[in-house]
C-alpha positions as CSV (number, residue, x, y, z in Angstrom):
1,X,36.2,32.3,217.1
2,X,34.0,34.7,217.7
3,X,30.2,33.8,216.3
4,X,27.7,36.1,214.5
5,X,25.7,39.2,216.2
6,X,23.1,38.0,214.4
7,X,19.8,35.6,215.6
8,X,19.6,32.8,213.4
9,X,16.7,32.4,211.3
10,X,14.5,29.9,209.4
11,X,16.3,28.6,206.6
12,X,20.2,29.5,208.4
13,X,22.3,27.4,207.8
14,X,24.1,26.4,211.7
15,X,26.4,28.2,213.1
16,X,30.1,27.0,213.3
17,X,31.0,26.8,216.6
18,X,34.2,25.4,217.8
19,X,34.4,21.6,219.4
20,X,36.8,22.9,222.3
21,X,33.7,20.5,224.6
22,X,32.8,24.6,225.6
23,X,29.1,24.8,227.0
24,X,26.8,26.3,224.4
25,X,24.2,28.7,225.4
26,X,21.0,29.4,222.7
27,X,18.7,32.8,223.5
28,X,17.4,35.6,222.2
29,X,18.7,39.2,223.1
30,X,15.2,40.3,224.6
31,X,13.6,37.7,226.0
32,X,13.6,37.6,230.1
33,X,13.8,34.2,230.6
34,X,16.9,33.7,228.5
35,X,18.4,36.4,230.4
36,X,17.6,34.2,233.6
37,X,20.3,31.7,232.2
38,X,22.6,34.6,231.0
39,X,23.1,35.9,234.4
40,X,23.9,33.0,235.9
41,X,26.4,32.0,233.0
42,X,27.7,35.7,233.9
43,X,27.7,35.4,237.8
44,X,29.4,31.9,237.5
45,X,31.9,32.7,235.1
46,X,31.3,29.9,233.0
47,X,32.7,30.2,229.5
48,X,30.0,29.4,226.9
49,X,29.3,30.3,223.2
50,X,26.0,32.0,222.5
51,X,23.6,31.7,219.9
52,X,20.9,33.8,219.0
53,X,17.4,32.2,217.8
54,X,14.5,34.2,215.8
55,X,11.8,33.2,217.8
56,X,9.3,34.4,214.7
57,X,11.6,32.2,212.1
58,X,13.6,29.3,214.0
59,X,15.6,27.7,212.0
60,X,14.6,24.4,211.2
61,X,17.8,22.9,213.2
62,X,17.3,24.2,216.2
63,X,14.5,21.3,217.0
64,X,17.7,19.5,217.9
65,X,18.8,21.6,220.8
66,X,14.9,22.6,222.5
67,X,12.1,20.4,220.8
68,X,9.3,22.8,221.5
69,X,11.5,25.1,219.6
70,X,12.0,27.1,223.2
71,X,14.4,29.7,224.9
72,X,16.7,29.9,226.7
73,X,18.6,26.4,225.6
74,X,22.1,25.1,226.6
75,X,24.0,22.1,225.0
76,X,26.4,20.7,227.2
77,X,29.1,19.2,224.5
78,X,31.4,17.6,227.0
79,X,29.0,15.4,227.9
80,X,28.1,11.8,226.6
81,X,25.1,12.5,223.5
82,X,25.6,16.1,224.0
83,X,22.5,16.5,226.0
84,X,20.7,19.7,226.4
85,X,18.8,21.0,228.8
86,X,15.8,24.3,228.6
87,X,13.5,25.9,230.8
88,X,15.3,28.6,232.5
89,X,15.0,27.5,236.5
90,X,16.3,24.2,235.6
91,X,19.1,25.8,233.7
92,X,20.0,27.7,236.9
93,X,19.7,25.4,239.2
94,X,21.6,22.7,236.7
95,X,24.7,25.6,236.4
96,X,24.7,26.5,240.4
97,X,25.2,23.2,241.2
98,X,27.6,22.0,238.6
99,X,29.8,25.2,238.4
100,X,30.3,25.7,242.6
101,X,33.5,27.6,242.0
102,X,31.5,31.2,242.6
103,X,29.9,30.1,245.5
104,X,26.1,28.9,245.5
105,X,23.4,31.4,243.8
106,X,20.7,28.9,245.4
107,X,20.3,28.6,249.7
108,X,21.1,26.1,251.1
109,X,18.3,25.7,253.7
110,X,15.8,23.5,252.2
111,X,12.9,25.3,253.1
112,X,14.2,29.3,252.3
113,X,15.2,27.2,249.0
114,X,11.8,26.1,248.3
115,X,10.4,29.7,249.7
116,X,12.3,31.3,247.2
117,X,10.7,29.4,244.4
118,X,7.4,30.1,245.1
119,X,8.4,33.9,245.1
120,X,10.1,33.2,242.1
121,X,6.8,31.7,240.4
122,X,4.6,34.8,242.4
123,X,6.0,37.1,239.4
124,X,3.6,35.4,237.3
125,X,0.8,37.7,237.7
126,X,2.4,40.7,237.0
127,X,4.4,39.4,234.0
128,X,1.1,38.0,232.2
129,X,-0.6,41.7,233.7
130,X,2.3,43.8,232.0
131,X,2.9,41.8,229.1
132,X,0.6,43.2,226.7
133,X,1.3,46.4,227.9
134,X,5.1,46.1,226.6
135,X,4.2,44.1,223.5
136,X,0.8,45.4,222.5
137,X,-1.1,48.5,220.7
138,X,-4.2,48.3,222.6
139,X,-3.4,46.8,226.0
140,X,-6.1,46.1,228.4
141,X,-7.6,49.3,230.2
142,X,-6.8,47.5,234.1
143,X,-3.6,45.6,232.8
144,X,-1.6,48.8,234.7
145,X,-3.4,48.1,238.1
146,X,-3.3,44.9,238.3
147,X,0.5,44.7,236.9
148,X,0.8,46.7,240.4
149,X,-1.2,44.8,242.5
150,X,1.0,41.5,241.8
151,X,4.4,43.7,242.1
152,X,2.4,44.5,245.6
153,X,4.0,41.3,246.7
154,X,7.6,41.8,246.0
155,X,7.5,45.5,247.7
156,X,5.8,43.6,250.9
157,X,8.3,40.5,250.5
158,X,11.6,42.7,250.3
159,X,10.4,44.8,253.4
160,X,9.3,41.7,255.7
161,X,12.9,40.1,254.7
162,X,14.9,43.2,255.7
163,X,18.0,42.5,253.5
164,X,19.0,44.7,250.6
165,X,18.3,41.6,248.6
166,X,15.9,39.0,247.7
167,X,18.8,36.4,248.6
168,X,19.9,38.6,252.0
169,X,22.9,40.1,252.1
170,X,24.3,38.7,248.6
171,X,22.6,38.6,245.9
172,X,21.2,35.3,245.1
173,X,18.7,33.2,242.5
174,X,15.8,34.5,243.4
175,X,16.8,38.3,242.4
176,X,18.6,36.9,239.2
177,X,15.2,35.2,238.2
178,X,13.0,38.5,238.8
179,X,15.5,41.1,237.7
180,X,15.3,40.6,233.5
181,X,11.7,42.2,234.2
182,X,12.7,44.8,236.5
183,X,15.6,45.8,233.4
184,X,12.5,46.4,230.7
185,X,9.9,48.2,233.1
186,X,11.9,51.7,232.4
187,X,10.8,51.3,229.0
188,X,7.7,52.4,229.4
189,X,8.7,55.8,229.8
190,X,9.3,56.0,225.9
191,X,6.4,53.4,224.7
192,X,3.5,54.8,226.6
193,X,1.3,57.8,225.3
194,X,2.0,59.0,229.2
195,X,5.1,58.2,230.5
196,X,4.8,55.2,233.0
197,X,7.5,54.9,236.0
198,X,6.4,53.1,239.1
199,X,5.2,54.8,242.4
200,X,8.3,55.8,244.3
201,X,6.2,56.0,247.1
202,X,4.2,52.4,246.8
203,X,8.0,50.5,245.9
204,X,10.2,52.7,248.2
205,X,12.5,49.0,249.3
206,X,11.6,47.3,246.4
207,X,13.1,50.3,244.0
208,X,16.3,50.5,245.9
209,X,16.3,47.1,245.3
210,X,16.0,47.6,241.7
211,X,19.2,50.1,241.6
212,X,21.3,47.7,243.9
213,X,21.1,45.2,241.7
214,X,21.4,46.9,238.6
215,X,25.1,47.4,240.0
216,X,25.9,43.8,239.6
217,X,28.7,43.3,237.4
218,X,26.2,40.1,235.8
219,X,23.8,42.2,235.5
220,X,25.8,44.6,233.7
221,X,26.7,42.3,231.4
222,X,23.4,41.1,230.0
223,X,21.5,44.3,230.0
224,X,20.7,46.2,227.3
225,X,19.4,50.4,227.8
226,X,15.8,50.7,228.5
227,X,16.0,53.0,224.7
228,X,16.6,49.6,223.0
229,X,14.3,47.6,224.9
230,X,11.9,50.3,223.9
231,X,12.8,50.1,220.3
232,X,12.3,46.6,220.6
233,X,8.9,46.7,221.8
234,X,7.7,49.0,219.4
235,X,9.2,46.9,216.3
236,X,6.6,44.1,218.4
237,X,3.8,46.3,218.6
238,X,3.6,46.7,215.0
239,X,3.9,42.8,214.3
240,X,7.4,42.9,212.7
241,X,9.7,41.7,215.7
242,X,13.3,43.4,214.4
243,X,15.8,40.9,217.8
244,X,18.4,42.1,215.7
245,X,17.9,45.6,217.0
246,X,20.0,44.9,219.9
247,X,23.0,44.8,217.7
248,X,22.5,48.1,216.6
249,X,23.4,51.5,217.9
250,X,21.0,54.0,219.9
């Protein structure tokens, strides 16, 4: 049974979703860090049931499933009390390890392991820089530079490493984790008054990187065209978040 293109809002009743013990998977179409636990759900393989949350008007059952009322979310029905589990890294690394079949997203070297998640948690700068640039009117005047400045890293990371990807010669957790930010940069070229792509020159390795990855069948799957990412943003900018947008043609 296939449930609702629709996120569930404050006063929804909840969805029907079929006890077949089926993993189930709550997000919201635009936000990155759901994405995180959608790619891996895609690169795994893992059959799952999604369900969309209004983030402005959660519905009052959804407590039940993230208690700070949080995405991404998965239930895991098979299991004794139906636990779930949020936060998007511990998602991942929960998945990787309990759905092996695909192969490991996470290394297994200890140390490039814990390497990877402290480039994983370096993106922080540039997401709170860039933020109110994609969800704002009146963003900061240096919110552009300094958005650049903390992608610095990545460029500089990506050439010392010397493998098309983040993970080395497969793609691997680290580039799932940064790529759902990568996917809604583009938009900027249809929010900004001026146009806004970055400097081919200053991310020469680190936009290949961005257009080898954007190959991956996962990927593929979970993204949505910068256009509707863009329509999104502007439904935010004037105060009036529309997540259903992404159910709806260009």
């Amino acid at each position: 049974m296939a449930l609702p293109q629709k996120h569930f809002k404050r006063g929804s009743p909840k969805p029907e979703i079929p006890e077949d013990g089926v993993l189930r998977y709550y997000s919201m179409r635009f936000c990155p860090y759901s994405q995180r636990a959608g790619l891996v759900l895609a690169a795994k393989k893992i059959p799952h049931h999604t369900v969309y949350i209004d983030l402005s008007e959660k519905p009052e059952w959804y407590i039940d499933y993230s208690p700070l009322g949080k995405v991404p979310a998965i239930q895991l029905p098979n299991l004794p009390g139906q636990p779930a589990l949020v936060e998007s890294l511990v998602i991942a690394e929960y998945l990787d390890e309990q759905y092996p079949g695909e192969g490991s997203l996470f290394p297994k070297d200890p140390l490039q392991k814990a390497l990877d998640r402290i480039l994983i948690e370096r993106l922080s700068p540039a997401v709170s820089a860039i933020y109110p640039v994609l969800f704002t009117k009146n963003p900061p005047a240096d919110a552009i530079k300094n958005f650049e400045t903390a992608l610095d890293v990545f460029e500089q990371e990506i050439t010392k490493r010397g493998t098309p990807y983040f993970g080395g010669n497969k793609i691997g957790i680290a580039d799932y984790m940064i790529w759902p930010w990568f996917e809604r940069f583009p938009a900027l070229k249809y929010t900004l008054d001026e146009p806004y792509e970055l400097d081919k020159t200053r991310y020469q390795n680190l936009l290949k990187w961005r257009d080898l990855v954007a190959q991956d069948e996962a990927v593929k799957a979970t993204a949505l065209d910068a256009r509707i990412h863009a329509k999104f943003m502007k439904t935010r900018h004037e105060n009036k978040p529309d997540y259903d947008v992404a159910f709806q043609p260009l």
